[in-house]
MDAnalysis code that builds the backbone (N, CA, C; Angstrom):
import MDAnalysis as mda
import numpy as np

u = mda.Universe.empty(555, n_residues=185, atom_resindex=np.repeat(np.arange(185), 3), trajectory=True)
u.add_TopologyAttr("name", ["N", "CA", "C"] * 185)
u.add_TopologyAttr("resid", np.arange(1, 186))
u.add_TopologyAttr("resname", ["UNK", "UNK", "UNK", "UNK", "UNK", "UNK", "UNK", "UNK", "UNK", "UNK", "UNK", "UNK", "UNK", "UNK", "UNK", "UNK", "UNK", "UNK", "UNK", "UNK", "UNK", "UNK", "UNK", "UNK", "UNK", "UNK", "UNK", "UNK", "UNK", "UNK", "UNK", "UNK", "UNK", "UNK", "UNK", "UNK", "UNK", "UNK", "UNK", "UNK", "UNK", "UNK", "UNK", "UNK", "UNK", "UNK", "UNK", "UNK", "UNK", "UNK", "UNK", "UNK", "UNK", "UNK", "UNK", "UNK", "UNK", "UNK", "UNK", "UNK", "UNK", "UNK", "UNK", "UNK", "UNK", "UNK", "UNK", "UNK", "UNK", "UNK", "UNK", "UNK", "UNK", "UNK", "UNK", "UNK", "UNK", "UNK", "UNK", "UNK", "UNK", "UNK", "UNK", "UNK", "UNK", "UNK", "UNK", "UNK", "UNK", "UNK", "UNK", "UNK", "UNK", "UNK", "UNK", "UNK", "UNK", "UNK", "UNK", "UNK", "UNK", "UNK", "UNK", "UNK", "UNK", "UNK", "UNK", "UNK", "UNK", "UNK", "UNK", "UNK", "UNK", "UNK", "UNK", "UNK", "UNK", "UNK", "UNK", "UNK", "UNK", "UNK", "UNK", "UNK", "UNK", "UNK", "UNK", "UNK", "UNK", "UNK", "UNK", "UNK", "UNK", "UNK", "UNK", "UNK", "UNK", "UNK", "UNK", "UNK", "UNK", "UNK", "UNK", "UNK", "UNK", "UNK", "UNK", "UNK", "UNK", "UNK", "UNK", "UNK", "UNK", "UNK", "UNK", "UNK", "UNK", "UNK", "UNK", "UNK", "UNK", "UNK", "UNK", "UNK", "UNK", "UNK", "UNK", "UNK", "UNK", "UNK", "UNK", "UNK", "UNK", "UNK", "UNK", "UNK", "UNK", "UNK", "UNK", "UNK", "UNK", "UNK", "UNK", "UNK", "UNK"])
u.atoms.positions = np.array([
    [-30.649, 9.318, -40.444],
    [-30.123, 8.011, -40.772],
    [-29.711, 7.312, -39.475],
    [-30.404, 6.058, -38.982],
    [-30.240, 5.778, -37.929],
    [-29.024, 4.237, -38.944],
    [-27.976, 4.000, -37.710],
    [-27.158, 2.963, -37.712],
    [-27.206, 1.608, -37.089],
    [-26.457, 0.917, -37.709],
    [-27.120, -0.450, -36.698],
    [-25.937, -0.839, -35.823],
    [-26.054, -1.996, -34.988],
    [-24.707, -2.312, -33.619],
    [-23.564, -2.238, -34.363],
    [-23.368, -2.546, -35.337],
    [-22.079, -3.338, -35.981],
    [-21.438, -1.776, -36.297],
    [-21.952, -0.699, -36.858],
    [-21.519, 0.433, -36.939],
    [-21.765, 0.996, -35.690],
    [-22.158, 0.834, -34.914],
    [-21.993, 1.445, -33.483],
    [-20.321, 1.213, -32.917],
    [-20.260, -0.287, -33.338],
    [-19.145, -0.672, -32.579],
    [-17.980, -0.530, -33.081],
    [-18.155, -0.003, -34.843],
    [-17.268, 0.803, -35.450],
    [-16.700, 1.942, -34.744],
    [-17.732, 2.923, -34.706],
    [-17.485, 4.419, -34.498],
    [-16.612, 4.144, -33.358],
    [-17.015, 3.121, -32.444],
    [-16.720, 2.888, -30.684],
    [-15.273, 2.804, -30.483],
    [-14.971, 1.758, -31.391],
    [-13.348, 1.357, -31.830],
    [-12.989, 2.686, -31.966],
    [-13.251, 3.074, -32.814],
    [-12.149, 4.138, -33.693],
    [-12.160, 5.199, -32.673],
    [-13.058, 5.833, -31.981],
    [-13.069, 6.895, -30.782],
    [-11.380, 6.329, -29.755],
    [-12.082, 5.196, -29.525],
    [-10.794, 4.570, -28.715],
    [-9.454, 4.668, -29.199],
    [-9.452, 3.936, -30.474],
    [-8.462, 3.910, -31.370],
    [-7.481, 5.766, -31.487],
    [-8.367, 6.363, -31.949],
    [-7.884, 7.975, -31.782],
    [-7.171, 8.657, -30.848],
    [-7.807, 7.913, -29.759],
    [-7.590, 8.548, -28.155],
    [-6.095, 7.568, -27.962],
    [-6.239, 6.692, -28.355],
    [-4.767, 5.791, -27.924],
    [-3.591, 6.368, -28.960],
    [-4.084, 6.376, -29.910],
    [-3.101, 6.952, -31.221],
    [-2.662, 8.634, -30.651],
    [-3.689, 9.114, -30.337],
    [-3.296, 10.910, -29.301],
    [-1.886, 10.503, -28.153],
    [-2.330, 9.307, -27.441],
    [-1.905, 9.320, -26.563],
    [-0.008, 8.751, -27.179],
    [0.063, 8.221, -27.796],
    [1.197, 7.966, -28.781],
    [2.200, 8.721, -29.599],
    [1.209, 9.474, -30.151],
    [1.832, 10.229, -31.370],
    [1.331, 12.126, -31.006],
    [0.368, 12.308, -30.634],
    [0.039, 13.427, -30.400],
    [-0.926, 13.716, -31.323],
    [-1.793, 12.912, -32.038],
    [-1.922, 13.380, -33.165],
    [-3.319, 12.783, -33.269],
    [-4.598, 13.032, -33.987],
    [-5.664, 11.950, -34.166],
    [-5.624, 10.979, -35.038],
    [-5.937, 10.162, -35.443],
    [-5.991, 8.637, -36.302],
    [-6.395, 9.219, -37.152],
    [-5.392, 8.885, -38.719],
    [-5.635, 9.391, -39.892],
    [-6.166, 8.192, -40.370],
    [-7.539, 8.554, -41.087],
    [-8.725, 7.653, -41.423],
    [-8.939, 7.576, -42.832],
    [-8.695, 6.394, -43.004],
    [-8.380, 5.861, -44.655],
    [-10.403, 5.436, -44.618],
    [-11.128, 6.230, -45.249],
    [-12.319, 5.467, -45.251],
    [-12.718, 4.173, -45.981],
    [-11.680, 3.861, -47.038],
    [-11.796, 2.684, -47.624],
    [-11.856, 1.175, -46.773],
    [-11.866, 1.596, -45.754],
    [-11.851, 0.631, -44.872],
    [-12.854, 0.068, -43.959],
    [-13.968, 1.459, -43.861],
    [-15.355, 1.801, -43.297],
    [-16.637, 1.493, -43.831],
    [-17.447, 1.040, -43.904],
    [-18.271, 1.266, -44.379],
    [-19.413, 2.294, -44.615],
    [-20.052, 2.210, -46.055],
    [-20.432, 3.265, -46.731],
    [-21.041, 4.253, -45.909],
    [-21.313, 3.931, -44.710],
    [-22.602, 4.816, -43.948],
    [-21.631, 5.184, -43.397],
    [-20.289, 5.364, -42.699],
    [-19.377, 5.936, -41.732],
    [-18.844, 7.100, -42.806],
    [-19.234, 7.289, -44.320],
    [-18.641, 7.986, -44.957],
    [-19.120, 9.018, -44.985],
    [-20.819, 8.774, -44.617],
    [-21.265, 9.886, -44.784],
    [-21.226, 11.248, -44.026],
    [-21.275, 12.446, -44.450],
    [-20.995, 13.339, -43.545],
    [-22.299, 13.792, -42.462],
    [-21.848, 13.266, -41.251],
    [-22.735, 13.790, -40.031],
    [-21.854, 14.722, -38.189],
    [-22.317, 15.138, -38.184],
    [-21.807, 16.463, -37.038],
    [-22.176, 14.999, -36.138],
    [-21.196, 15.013, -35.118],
    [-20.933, 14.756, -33.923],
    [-20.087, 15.202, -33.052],
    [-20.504, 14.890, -31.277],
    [-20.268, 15.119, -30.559],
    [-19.344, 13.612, -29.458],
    [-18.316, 13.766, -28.920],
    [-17.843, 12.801, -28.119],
    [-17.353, 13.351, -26.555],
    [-18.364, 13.059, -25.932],
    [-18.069, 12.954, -24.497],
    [-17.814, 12.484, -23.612],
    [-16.798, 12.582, -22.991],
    [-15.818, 11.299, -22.187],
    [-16.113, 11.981, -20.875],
    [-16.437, 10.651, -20.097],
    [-16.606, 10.684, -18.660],
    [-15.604, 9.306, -17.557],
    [-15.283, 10.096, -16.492],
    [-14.118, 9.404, -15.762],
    [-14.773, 9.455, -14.096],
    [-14.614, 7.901, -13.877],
    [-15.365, 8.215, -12.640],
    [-16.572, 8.761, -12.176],
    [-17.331, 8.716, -13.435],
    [-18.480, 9.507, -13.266],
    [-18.980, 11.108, -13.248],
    [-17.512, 11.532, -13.830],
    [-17.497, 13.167, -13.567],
    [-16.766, 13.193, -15.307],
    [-17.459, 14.428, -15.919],
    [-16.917, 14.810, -17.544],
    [-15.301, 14.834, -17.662],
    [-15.069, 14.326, -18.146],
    [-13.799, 14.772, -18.654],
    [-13.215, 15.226, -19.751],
    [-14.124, 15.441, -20.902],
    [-13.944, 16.302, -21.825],
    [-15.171, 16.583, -23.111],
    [-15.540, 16.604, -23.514],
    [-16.879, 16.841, -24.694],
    [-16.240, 18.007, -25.722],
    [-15.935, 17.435, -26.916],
    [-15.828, 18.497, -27.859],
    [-16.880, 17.910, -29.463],
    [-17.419, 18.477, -30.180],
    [-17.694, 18.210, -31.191],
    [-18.051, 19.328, -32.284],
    [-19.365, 18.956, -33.544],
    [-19.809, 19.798, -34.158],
    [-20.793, 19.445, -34.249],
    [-21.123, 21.145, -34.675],
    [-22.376, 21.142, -35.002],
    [-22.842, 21.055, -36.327],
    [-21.921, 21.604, -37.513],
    [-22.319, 21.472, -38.250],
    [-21.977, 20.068, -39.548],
    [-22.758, 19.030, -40.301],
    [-22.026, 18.183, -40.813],
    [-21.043, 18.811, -42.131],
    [-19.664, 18.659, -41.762],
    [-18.821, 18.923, -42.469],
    [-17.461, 18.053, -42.902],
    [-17.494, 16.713, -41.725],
    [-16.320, 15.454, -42.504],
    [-17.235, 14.713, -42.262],
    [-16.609, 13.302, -42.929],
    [-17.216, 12.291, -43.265],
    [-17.580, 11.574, -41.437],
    [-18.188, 10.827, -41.163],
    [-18.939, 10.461, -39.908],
    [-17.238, 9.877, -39.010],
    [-17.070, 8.887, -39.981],
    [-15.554, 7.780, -39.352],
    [-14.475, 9.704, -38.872],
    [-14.102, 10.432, -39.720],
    [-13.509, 11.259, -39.648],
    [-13.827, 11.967, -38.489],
    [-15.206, 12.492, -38.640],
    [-15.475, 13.612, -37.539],
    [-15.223, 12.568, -36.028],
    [-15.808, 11.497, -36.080],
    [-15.205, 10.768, -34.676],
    [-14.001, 10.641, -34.057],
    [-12.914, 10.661, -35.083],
    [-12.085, 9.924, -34.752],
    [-11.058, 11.426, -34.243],
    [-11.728, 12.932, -34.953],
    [-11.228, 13.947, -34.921],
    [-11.827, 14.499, -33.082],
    [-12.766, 14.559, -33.441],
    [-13.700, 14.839, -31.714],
    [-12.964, 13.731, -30.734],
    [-13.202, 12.622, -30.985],
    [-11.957, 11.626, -29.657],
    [-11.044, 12.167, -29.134],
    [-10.024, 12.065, -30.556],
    [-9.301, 13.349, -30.082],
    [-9.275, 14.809, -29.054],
    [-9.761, 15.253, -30.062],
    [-10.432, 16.788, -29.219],
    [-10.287, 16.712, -27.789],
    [-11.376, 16.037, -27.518],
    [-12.061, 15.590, -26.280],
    [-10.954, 15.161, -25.465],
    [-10.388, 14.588, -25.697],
    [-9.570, 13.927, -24.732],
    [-8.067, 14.872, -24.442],
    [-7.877, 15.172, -25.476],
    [-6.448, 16.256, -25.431],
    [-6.419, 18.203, -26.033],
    [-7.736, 18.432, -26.391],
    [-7.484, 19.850, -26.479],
    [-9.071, 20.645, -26.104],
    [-9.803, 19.642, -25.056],
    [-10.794, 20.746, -24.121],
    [-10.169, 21.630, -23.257],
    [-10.390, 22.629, -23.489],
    [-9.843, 24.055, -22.723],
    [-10.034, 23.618, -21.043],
    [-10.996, 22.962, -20.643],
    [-11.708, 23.313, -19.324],
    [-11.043, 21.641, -18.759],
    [-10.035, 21.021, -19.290],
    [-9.246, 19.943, -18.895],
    [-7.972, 19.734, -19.113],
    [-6.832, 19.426, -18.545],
    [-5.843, 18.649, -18.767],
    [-5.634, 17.695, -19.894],
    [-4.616, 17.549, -20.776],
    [-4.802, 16.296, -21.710],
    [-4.844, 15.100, -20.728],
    [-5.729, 14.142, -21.533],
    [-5.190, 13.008, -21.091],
    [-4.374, 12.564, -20.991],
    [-3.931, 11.681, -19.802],
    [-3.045, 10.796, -19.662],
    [-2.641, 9.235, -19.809],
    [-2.479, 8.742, -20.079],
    [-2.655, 7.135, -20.256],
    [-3.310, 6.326, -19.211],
    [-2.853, 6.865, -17.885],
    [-3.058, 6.063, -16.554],
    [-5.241, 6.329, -16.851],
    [-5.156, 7.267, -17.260],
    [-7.024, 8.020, -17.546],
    [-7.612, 6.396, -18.151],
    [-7.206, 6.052, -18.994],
    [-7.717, 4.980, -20.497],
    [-8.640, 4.170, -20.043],
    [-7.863, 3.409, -19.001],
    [-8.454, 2.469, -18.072],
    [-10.056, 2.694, -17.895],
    [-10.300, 3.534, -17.292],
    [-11.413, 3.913, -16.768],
    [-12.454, 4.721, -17.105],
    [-11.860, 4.958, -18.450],
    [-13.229, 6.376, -19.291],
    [-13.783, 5.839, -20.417],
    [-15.225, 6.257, -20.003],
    [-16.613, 6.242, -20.524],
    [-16.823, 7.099, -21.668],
    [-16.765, 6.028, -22.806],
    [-16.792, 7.347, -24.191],
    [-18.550, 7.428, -24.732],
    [-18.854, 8.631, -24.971],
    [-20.339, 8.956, -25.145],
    [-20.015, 9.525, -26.818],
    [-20.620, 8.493, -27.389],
    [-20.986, 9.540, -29.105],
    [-22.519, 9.966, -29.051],
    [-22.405, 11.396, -29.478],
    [-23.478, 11.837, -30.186],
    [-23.988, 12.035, -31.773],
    [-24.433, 11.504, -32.160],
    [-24.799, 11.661, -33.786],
    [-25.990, 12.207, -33.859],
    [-25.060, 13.450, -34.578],
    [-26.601, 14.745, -34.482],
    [-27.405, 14.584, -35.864],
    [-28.501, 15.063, -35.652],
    [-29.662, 15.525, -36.650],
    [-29.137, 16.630, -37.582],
    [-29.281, 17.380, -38.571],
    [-29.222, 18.528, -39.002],
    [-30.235, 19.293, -38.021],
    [-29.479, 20.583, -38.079],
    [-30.322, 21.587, -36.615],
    [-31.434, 22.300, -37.651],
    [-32.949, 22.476, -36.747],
    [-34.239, 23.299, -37.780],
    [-34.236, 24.213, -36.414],
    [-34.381, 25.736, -37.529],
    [-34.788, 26.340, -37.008],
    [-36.479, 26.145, -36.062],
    [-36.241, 27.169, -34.820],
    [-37.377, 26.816, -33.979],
    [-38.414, 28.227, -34.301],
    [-39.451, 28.302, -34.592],
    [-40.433, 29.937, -34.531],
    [-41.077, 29.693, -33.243],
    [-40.525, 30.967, -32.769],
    [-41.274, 31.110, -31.191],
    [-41.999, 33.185, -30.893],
    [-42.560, 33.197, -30.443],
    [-43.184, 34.530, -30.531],
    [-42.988, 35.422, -28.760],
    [-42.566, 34.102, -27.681],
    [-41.913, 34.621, -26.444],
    [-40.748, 33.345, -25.864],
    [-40.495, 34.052, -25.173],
    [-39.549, 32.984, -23.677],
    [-40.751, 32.132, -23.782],
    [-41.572, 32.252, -23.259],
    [-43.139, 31.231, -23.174],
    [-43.169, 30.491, -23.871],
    [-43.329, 30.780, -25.256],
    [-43.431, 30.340, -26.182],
    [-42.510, 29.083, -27.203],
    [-41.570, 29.607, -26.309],
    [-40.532, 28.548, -26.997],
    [-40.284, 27.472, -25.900],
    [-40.985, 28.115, -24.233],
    [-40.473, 26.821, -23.466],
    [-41.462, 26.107, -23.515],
    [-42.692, 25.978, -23.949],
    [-43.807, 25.039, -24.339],
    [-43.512, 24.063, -25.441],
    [-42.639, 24.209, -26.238],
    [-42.214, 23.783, -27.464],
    [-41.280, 22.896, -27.397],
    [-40.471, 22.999, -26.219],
    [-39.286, 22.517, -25.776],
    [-39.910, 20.889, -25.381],
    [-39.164, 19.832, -25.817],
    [-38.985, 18.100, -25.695],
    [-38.254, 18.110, -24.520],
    [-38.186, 17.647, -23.466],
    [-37.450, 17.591, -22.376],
    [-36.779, 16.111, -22.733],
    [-35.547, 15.743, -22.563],
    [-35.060, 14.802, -23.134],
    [-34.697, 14.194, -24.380],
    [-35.085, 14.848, -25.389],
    [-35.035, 15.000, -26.723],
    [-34.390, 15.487, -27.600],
    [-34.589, 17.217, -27.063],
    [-34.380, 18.434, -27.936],
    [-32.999, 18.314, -27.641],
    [-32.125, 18.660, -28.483],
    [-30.572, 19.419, -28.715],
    [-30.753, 20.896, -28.914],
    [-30.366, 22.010, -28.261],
    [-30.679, 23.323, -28.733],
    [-29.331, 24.009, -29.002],
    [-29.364, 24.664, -30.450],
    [-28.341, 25.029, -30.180],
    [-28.787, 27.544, -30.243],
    [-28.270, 27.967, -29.214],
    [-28.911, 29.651, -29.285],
    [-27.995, 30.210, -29.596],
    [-28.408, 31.074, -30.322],
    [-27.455, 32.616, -31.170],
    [-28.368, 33.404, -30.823],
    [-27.431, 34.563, -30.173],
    [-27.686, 35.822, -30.653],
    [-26.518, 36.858, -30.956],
    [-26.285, 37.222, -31.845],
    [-24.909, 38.008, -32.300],
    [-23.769, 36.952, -32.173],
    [-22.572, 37.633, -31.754],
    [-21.523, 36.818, -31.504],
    [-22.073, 35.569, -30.385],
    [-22.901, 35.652, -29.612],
    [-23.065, 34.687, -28.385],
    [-23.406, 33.302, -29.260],
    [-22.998, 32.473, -28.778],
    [-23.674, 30.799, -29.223],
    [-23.282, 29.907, -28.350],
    [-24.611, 29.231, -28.040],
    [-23.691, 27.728, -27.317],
    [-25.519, 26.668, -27.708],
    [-24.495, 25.299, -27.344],
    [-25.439, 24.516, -27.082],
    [-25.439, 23.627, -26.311],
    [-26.671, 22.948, -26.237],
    [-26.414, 21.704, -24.872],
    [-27.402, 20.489, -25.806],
    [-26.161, 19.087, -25.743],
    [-27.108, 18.403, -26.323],
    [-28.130, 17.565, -25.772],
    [-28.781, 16.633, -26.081],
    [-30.055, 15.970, -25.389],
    [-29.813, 15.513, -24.102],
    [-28.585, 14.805, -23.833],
    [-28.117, 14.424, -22.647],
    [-27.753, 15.503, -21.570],
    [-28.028, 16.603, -21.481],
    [-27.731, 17.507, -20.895],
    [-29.206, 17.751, -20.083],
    [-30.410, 17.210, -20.745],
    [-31.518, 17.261, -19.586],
    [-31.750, 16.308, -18.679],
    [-30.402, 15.075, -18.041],
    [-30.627, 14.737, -17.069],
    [-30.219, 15.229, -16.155],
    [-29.638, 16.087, -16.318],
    [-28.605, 17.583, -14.986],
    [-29.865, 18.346, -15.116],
    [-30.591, 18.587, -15.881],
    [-30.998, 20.516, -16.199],
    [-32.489, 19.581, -16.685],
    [-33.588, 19.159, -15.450],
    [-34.854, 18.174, -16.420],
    [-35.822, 19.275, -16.772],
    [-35.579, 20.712, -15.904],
    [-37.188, 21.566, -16.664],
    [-36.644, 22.620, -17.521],
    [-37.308, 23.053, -18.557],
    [-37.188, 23.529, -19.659],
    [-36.937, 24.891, -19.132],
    [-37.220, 25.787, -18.215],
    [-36.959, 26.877, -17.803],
    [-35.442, 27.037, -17.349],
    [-34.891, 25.817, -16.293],
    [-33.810, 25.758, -15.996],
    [-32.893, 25.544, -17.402],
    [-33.006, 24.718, -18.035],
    [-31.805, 24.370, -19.122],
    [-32.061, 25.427, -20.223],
    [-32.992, 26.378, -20.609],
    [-32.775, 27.150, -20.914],
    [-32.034, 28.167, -20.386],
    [-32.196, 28.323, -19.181],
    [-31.404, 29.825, -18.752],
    [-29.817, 29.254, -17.976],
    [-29.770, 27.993, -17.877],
    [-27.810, 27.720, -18.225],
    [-27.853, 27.845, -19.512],
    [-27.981, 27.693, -20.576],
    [-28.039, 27.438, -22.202],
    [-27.674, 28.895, -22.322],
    [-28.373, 29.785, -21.320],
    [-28.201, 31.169, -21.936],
    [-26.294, 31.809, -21.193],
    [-26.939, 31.314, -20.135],
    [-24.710, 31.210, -19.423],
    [-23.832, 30.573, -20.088],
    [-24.240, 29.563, -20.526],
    [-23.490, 29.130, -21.458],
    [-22.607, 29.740, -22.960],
    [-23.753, 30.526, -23.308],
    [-23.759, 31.334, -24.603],
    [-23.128, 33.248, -24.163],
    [-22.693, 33.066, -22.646],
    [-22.549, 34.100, -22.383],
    [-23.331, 35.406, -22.098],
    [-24.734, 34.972, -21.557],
    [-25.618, 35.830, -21.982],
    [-26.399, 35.130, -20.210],
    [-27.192, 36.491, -20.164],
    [-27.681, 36.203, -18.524],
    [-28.843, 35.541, -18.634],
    [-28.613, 35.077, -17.294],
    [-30.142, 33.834, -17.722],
    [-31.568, 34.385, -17.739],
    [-31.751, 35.128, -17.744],
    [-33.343, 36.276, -17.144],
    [-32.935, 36.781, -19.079],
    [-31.973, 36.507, -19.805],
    [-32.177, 37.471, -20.932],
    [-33.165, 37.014, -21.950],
    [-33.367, 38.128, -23.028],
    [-34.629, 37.800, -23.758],
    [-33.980, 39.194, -24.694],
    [-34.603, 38.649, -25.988],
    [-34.072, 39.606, -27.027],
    [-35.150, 39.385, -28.469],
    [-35.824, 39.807, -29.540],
    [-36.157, 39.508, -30.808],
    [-35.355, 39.271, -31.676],
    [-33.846, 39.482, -30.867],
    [-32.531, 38.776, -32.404],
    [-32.040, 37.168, -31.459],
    [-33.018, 36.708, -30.600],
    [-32.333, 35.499, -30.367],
    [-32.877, 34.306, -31.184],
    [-32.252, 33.828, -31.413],
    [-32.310, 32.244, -32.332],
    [-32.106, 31.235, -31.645],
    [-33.130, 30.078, -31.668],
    [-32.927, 29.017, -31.426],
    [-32.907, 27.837, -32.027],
    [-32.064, 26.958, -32.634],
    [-32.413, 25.750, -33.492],
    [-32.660, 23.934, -33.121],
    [-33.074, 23.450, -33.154],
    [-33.038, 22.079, -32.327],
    [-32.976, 20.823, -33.395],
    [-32.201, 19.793, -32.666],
    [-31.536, 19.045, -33.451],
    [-32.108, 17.811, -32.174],
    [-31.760, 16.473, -32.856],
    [-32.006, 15.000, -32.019],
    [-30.425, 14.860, -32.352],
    [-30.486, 13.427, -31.342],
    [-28.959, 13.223, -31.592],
    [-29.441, 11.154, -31.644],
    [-28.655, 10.403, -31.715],
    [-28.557, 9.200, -32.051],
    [-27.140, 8.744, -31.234],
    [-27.787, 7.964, -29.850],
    [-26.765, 7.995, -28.950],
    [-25.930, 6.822, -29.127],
    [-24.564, 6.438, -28.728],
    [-23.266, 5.397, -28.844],
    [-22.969, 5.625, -27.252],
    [-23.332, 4.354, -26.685],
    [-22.351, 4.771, -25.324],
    [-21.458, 3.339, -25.156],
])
């Protein structure tokens, strides 16, 4: 389900809105959807990544769709801005100057691959969202992550550091699923 500007500039608000309301109360923006329109209700997994100065300053989201679209945004803003492990909360003096990135994911399909080979031939460079399991290990990197990482060999084997797992690894219990995303910047 692709969206049009006017709900772009919804989601855009309310990311903001969240992050200012965090910065206030401690808390994310409790989201009355009666107020949204019908397509913000629906439930879709996203991702919100805030950048400062040109360097990340926080990315949290989901993967899987489980609140309503207005909700999961306004919950990830949050996130992102005040409970990424690998940052400081924000601060107010931050507001000024940060770059909020929504991702609106696809439902993830499984990928059938028969090697490492096999699945990096398969691979969309710029496209693909991957998300890898194997056992407890999981991580993912979404589409925007192949302008750091552009060949499919490389962003696979951070994908695999990522997931805790060495980059040379290879297994018949690894899983890979790939998803598009529908970008808000």
């Amino acid at each position: 389900m692709s969206l049009n500007k006017e709900h772009h500039r919804w989601l855009t608000e309310l990311a903001i809105s969240s992050i200012q309301h965090g910065l206030k109360t401690g808390k994310p923006l409790i989201i009355d959807l009666n107020e949204y329109p019908a397509e913000l209700a629906e439930q879709r997994a996203t991702f919100v990544t805030l950048h400062r100065q040109h360097q990340l300053r926080g990315c949290i989201g989901t993967l899987d769709a489980v609140r309503p679209l207005a909700v999961d945004i306004a919950e990830n803003a949050f996130s992102a801005a005040f409970r990424d492990p690998r940052f400081p909360p924000l601060e107010a003096h931050e507001l000024s100057d940060l770059d909020i990135h929504l991702s609106l994911l696809t439902p993830a399909e499984p990928m059938s691959f028969t090697s490492e080979q096999d699945l990096l031939q398969q691979l969309q460079a710029g496209m693909d969202g991957l998300i890898l399991t194997d056992g407890f290990r999981r991580g993912t990197f979404l589409p925007s992550v192949w302008e750091s990482l552009p060949e499919p060999e490389q962003f696979l084997r951070h994908l695999k550091q990522k997931a805790g797992l060495a980059p040379d690894y290879w297994s018949d219990t690894l899983k890979v699923y790939r998803y598009r995303t529908e970008m808000i910047a």
